[in-house]
Predicted model as a PDB file, atoms N, CA, C, CB and O in Angstrom, pLDDT in the B-factor column:
MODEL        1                                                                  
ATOM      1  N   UNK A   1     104.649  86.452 180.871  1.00 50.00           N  
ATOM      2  CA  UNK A   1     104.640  87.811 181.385  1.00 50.00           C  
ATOM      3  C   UNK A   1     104.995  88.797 180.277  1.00 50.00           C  
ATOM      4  CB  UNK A   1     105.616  87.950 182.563  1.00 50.00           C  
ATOM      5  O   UNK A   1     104.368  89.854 180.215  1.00 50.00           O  
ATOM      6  N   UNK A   2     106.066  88.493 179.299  1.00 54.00           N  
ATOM      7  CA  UNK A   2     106.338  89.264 178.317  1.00 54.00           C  
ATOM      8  C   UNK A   2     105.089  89.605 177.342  1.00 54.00           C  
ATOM      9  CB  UNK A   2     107.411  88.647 177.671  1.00 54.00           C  
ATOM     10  O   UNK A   2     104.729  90.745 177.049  1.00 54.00           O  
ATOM     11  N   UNK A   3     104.611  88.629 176.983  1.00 59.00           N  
ATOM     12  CA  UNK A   3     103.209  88.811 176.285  1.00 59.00           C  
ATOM     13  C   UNK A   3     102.339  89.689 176.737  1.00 59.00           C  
ATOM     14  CB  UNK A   3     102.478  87.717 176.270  1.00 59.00           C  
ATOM     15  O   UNK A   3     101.782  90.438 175.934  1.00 59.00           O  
ATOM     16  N   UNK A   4     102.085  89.751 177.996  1.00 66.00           N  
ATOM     17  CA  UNK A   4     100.905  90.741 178.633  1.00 66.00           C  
ATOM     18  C   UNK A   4     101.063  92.191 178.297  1.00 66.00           C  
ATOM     19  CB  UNK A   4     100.881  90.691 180.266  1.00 66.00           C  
ATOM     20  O   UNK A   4     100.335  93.033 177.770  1.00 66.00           O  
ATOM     21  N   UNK A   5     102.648  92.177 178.942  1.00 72.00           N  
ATOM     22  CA  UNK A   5     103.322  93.523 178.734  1.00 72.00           C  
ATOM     23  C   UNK A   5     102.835  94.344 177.137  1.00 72.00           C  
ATOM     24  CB  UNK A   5     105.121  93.158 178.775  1.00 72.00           C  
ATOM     25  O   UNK A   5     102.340  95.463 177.006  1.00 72.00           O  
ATOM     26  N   UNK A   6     103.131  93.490 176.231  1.00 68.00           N  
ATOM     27  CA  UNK A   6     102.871  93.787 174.709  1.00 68.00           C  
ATOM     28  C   UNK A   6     102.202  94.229 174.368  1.00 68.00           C  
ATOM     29  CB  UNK A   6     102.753  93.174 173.980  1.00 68.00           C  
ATOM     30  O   UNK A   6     102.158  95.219 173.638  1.00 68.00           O  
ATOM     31  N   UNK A   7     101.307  93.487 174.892  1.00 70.00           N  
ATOM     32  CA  UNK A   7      99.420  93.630 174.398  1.00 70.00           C  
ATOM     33  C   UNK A   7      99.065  94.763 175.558  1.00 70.00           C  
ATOM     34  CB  UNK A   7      98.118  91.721 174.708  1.00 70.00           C  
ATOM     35  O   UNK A   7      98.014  95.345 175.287  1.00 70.00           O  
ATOM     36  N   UNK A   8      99.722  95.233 176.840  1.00 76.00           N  
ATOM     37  CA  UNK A   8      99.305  96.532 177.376  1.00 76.00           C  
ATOM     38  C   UNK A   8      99.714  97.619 176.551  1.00 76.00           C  
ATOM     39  CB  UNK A   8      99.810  96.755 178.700  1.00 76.00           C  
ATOM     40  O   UNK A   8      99.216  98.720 176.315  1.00 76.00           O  
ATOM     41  N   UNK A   9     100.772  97.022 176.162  1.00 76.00           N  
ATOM     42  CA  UNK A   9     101.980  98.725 175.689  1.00 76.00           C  
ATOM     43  C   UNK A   9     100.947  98.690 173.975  1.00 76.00           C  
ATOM     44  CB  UNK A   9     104.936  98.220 175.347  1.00 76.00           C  
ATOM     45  O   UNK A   9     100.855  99.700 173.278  1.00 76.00           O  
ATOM     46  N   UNK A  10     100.455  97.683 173.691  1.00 73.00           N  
ATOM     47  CA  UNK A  10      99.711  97.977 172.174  1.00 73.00           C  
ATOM     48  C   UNK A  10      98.374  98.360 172.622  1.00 73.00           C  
ATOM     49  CB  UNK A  10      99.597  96.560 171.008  1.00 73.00           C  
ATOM     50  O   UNK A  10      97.805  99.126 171.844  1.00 73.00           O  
ATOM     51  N   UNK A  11      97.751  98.046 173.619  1.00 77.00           N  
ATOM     52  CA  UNK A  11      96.126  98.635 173.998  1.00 77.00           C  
ATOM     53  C   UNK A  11      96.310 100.122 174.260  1.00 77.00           C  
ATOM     54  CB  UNK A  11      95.342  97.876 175.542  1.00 77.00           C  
ATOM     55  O   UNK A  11      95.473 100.876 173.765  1.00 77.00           O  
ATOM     56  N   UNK A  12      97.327 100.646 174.995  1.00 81.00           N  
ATOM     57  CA  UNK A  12      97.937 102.224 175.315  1.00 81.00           C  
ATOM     58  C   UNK A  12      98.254 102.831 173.667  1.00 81.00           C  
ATOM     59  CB  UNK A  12      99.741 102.148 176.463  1.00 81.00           C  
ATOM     60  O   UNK A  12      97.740 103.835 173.174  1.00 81.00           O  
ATOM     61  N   UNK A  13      98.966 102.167 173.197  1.00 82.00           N  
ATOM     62  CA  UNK A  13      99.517 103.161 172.264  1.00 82.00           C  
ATOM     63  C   UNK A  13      98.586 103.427 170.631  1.00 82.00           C  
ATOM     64  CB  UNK A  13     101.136 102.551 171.992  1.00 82.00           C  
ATOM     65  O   UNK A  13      98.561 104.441 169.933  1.00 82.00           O  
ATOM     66  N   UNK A  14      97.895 102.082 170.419  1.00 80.00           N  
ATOM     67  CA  UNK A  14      97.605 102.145 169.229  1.00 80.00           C  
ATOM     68  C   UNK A  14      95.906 101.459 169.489  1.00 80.00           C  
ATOM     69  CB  UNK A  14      98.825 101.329 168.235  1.00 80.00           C  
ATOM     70  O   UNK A  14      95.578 100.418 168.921  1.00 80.00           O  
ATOM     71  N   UNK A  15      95.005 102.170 170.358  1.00 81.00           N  
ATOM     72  CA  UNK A  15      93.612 101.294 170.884  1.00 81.00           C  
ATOM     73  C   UNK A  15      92.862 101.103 169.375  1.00 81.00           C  
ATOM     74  CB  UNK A  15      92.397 102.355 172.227  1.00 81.00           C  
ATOM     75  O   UNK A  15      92.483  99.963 169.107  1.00 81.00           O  
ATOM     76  N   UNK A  16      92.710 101.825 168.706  1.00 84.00           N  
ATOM     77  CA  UNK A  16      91.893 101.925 167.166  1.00 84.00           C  
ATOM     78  C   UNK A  16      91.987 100.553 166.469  1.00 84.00           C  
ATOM     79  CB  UNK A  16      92.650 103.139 166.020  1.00 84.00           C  
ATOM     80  O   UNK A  16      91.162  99.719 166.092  1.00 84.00           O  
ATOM     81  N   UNK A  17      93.538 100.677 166.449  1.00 79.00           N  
ATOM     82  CA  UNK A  17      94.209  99.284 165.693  1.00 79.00           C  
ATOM     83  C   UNK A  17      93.879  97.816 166.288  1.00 79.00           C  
ATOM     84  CB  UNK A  17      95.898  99.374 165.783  1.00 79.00           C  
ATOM     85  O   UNK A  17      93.237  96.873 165.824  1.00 79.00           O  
ATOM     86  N   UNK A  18      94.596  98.008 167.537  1.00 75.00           N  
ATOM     87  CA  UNK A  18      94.154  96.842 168.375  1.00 75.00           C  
ATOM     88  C   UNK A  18      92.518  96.499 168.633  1.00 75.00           C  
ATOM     89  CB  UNK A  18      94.797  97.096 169.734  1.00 75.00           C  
ATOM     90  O   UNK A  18      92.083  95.405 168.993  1.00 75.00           O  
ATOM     91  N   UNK A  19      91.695  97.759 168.349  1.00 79.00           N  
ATOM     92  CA  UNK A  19      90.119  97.336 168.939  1.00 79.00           C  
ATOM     93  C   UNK A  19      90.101  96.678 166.886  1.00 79.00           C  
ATOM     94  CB  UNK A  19      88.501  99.344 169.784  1.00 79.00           C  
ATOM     95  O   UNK A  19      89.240  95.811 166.738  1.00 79.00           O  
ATOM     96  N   UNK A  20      90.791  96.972 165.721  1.00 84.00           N  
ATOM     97  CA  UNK A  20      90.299  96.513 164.446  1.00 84.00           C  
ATOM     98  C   UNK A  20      90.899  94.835 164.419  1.00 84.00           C  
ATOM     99  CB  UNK A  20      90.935  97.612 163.095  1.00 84.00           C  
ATOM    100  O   UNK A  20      90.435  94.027 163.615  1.00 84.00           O  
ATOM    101  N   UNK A  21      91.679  94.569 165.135  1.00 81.00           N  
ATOM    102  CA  UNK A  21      93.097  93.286 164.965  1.00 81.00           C  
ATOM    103  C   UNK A  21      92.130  92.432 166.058  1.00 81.00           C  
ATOM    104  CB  UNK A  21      95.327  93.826 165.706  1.00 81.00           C  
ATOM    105  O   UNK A  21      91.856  91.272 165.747  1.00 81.00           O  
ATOM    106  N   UNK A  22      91.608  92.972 167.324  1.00 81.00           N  
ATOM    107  CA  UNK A  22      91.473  92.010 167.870  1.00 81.00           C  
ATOM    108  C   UNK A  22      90.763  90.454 167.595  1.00 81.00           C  
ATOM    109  CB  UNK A  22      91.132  92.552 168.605  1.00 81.00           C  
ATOM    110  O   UNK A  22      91.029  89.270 167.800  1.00 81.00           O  
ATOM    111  N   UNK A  23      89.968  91.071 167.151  1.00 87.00           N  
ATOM    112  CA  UNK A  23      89.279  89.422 166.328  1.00 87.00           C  
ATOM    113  C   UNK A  23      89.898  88.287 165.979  1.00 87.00           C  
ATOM    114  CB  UNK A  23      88.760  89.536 164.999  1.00 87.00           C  
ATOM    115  O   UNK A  23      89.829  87.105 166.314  1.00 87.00           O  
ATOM    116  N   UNK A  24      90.851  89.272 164.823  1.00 86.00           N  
ATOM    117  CA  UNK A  24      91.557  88.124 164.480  1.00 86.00           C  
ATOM    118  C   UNK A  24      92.846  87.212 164.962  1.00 86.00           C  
ATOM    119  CB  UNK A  24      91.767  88.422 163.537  1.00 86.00           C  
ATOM    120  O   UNK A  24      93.108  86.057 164.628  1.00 86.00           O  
ATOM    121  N   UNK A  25      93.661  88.198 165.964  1.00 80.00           N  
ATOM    122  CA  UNK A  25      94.240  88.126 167.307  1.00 80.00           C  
ATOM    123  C   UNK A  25      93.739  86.556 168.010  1.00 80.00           C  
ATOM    124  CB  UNK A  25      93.641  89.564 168.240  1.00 80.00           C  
ATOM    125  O   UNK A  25      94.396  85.518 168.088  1.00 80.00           O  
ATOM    126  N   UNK A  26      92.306  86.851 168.479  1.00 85.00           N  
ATOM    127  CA  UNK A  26      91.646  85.650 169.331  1.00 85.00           C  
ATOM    128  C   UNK A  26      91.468  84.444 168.378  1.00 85.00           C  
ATOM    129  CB  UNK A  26      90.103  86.075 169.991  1.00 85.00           C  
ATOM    130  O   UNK A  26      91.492  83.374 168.986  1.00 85.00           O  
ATOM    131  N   UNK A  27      91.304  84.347 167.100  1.00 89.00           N  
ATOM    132  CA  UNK A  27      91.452  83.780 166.295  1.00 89.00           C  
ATOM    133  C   UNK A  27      92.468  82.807 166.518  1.00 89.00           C  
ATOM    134  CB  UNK A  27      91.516  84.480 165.466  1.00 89.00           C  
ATOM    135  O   UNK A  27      92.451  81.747 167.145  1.00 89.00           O  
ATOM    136  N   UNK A  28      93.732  83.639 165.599  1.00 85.00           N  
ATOM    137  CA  UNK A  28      95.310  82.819 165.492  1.00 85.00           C  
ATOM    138  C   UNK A  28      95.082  82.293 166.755  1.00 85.00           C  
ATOM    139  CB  UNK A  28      96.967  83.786 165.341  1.00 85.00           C  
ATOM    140  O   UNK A  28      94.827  81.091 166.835  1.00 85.00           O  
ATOM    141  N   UNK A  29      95.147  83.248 168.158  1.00 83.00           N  
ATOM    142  CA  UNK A  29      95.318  82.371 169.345  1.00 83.00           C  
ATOM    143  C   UNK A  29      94.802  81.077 169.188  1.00 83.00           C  
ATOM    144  CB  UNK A  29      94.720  82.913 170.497  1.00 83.00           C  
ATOM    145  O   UNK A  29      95.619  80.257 168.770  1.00 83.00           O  
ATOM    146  N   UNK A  30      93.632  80.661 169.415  1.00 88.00           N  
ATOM    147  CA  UNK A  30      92.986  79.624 169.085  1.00 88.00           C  
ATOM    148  C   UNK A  30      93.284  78.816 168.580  1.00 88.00           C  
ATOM    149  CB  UNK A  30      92.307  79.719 168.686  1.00 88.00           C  
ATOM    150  O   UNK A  30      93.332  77.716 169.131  1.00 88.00           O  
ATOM    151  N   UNK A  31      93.662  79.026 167.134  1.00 89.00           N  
ATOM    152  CA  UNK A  31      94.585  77.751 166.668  1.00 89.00           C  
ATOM    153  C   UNK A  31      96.048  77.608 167.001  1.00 89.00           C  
ATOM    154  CB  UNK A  31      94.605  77.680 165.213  1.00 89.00           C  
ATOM    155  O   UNK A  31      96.697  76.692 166.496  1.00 89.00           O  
ATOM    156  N   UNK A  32      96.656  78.570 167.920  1.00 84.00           N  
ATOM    157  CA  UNK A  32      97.710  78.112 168.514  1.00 84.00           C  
ATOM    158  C   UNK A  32      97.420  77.011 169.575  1.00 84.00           C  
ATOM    159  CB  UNK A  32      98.368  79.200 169.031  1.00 84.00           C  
ATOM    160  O   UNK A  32      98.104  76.007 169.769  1.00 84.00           O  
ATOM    161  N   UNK A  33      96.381  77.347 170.172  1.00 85.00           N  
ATOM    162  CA  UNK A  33      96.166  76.976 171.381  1.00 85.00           C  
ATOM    163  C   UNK A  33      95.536  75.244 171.085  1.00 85.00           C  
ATOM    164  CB  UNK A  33      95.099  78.183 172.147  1.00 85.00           C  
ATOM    165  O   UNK A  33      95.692  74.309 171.872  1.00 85.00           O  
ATOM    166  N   UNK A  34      95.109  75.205 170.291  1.00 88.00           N  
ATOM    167  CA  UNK A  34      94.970  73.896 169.502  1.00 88.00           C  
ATOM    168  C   UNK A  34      95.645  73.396 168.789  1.00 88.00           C  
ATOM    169  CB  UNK A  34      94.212  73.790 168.884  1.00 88.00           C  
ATOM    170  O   UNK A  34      95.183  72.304 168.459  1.00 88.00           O  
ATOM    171  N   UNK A  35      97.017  73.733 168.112  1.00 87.00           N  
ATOM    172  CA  UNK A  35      98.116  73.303 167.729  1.00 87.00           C  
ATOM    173  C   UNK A  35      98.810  72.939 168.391  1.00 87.00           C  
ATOM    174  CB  UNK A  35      98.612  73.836 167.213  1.00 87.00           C  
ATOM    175  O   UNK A  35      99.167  71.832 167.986  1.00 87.00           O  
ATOM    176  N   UNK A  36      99.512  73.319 169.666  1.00 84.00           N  
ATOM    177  CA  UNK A  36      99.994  73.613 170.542  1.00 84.00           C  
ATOM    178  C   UNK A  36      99.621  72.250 171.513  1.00 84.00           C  
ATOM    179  CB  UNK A  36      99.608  74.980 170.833  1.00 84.00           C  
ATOM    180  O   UNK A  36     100.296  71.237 171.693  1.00 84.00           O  
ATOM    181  N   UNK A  37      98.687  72.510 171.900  1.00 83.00           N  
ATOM    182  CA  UNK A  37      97.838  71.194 172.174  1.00 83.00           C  
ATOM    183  C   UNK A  37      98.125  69.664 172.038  1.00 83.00           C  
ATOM    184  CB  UNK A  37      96.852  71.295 171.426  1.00 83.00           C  
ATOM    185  O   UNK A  37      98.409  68.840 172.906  1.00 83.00           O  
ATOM    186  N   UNK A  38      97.977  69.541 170.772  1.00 86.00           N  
ATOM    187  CA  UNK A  38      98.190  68.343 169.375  1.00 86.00           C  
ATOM    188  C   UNK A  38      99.712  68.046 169.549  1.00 86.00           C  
ATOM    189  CB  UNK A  38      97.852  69.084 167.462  1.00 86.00           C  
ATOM    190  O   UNK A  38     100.113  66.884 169.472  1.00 86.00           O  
ATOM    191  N   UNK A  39     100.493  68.999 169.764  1.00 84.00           N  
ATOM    192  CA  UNK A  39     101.784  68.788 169.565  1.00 84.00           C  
ATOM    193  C   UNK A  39     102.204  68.010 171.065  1.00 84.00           C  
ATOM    194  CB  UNK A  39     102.565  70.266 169.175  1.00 84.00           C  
ATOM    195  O   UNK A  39     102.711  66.915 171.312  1.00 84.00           O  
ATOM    196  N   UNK A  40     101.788  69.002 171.812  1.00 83.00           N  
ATOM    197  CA  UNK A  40     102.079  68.002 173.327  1.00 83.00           C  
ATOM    198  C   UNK A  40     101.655  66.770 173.468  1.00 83.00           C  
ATOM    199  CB  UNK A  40     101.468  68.497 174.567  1.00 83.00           C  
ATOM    200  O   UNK A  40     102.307  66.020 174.194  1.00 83.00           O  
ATOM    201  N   UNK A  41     100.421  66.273 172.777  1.00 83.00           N  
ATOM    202  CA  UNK A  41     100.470  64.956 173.325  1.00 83.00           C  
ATOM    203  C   UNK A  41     101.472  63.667 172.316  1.00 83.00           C  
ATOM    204  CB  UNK A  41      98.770  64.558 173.450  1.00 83.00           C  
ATOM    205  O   UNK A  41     101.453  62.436 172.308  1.00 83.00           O  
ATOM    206  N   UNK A  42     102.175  64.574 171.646  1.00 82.00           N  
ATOM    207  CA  UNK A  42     103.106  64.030 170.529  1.00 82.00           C  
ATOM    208  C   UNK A  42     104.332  63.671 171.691  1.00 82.00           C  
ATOM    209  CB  UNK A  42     103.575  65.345 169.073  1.00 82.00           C  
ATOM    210  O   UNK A  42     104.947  62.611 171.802  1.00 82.00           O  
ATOM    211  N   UNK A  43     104.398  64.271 172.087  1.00 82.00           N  
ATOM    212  CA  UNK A  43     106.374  64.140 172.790  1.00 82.00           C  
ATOM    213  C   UNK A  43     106.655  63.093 173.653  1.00 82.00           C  
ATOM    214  CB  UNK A  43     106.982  65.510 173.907  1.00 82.00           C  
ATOM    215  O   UNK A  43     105.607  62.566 174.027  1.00 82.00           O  
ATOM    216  N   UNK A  44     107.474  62.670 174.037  1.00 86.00           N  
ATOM    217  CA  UNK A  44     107.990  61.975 174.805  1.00 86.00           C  
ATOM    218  C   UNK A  44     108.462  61.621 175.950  1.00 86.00           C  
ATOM    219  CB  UNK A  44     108.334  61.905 174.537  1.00 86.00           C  
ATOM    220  O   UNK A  44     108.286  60.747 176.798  1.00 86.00           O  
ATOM    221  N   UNK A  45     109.403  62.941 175.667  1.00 86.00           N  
ATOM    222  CA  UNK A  45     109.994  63.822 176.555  1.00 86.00           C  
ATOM    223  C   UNK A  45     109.243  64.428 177.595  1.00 86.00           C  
ATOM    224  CB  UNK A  45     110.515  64.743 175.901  1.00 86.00           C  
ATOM    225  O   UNK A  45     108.485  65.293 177.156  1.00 86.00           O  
ATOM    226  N   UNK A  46     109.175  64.210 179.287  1.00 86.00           N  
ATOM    227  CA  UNK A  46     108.610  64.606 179.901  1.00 86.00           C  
ATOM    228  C   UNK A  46     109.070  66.174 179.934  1.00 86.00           C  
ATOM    229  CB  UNK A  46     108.593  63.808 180.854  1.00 86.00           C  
ATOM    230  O   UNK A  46     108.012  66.798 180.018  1.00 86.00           O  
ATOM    231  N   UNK A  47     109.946  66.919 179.912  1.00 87.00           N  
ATOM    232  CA  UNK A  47     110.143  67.990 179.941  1.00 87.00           C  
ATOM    233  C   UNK A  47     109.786  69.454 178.630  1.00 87.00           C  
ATOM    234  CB  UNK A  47     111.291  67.662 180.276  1.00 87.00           C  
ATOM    235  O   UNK A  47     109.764  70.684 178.641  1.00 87.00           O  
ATOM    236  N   UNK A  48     109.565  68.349 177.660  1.00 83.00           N  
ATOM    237  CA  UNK A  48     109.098  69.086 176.450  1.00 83.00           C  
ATOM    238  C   UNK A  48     107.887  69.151 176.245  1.00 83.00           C  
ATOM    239  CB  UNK A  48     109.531  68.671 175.370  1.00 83.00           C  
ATOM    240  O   UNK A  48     107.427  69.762 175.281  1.00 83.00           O  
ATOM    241  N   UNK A  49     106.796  68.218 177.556  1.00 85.00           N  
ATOM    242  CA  UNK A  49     105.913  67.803 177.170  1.00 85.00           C  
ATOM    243  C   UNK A  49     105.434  69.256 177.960  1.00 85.00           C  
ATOM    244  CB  UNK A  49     105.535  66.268 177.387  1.00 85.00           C  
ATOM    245  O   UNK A  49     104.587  70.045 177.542  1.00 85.00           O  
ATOM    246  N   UNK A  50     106.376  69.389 179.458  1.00 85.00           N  
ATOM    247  CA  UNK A  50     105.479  70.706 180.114  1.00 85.00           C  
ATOM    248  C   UNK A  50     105.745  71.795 179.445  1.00 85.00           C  
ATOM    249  CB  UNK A  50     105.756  71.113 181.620  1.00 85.00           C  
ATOM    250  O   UNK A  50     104.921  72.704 179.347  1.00 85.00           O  
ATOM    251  N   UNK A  51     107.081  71.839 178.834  1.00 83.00           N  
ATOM    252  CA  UNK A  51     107.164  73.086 177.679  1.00 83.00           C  
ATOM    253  C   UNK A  51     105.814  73.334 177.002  1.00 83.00           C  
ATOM    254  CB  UNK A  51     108.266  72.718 176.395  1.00 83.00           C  
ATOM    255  O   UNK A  51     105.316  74.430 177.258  1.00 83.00           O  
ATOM    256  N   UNK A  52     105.258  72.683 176.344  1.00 79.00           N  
ATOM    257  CA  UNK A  52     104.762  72.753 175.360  1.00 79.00           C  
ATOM    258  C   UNK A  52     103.390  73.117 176.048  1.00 79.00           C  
ATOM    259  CB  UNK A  52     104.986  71.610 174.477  1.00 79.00           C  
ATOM    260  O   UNK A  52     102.671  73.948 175.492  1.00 79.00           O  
ATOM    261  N   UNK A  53     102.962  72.486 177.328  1.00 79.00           N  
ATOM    262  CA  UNK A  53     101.842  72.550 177.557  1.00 79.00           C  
ATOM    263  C   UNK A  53     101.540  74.240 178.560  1.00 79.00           C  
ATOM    264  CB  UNK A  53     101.557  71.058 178.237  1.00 79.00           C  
ATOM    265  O   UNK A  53     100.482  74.717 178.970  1.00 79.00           O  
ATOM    266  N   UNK A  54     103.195  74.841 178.685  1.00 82.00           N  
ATOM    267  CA  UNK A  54     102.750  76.034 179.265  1.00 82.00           C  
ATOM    268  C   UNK A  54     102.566  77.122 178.021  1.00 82.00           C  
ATOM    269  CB  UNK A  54     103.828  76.508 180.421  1.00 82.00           C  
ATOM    270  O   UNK A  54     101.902  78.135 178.238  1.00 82.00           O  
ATOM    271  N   UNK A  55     103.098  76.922 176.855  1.00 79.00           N  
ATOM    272  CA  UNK A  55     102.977  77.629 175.767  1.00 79.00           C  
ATOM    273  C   UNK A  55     101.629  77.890 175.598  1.00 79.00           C  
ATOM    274  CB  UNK A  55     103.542  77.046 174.703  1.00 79.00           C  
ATOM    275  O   UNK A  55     101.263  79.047 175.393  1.00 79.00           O  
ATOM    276  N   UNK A  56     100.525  76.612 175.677  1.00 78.00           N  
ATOM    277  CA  UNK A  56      99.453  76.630 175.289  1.00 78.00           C  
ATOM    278  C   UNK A  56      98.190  76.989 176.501  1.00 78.00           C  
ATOM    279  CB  UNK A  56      99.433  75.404 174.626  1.00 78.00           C  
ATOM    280  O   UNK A  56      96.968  76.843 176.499  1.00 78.00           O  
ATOM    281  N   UNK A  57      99.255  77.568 177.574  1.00 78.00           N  
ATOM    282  CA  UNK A  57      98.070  77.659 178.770  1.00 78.00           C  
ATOM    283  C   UNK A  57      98.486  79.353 178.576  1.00 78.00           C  
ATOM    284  CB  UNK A  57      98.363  76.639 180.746  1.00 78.00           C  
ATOM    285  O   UNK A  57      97.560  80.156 178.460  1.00 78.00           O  
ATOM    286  N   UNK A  58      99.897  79.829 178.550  1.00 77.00           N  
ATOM    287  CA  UNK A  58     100.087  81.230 178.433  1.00 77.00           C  
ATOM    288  C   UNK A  58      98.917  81.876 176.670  1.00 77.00           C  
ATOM    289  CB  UNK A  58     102.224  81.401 178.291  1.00 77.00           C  
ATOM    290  O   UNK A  58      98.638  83.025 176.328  1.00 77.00           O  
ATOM    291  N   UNK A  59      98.588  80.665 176.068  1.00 77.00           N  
ATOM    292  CA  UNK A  59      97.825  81.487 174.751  1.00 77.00           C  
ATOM    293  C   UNK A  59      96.303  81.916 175.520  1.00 77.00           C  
ATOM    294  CB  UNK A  59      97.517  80.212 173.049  1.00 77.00           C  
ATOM    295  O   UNK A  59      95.932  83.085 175.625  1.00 77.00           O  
ATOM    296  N   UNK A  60      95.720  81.033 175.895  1.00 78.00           N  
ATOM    297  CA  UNK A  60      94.497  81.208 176.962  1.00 78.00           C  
ATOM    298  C   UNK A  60      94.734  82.429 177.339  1.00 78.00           C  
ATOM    299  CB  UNK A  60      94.394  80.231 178.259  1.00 78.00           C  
ATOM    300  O   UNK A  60      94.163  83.403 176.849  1.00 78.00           O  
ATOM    301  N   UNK A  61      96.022  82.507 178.686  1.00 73.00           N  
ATOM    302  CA  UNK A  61      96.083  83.983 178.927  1.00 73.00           C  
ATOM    303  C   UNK A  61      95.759  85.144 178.308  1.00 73.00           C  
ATOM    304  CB  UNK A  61      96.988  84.217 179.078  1.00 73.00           C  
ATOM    305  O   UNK A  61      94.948  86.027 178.589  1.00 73.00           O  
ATOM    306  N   UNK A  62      96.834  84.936 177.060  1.00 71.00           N  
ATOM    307  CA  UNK A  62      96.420  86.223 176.236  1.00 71.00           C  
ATOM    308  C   UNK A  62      95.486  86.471 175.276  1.00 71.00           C  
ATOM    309  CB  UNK A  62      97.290  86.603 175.645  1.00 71.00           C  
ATOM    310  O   UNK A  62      95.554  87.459 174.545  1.00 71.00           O  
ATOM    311  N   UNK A  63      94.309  85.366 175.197  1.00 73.00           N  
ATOM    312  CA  UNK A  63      93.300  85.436 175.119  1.00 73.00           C  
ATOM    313  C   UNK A  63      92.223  86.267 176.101  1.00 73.00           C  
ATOM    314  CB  UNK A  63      93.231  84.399 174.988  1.00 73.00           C  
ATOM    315  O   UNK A  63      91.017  86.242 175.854  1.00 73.00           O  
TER     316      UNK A  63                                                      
ENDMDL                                                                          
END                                                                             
């Protein structure tokens, strides 16, 4: 939820910037979202495992 907020209060305040960043924005996401990924099926830990796997469903989001 904090994320959304961000990326509203940056689409309101600074649209120029954000319409020049976005690209690369969806980008990084992406390889978060595939890092992120990789890492979850690493753990062990059932509880680190859903950590990890909501990190990488909230990047989608803010995609």
């Amino acid at each position: 939820m904090g994320e959304d907020v961000l990326i509203l209060i940056n689409t309101k305040l600074l649209p120029h910037v954000h319409s020049m960043f976005s690209l690369w924005l969806m980008i990084i996401g992406t390889i978060q979202i595939i890092y992120v990924a990789s890492t979850t099926l690493g753990q062990q830990n059932s509880r680190k495992r859903i950590a990890y796997s909501s990190v990488s469903h909230m990047e989608i989001i803010i995609i």
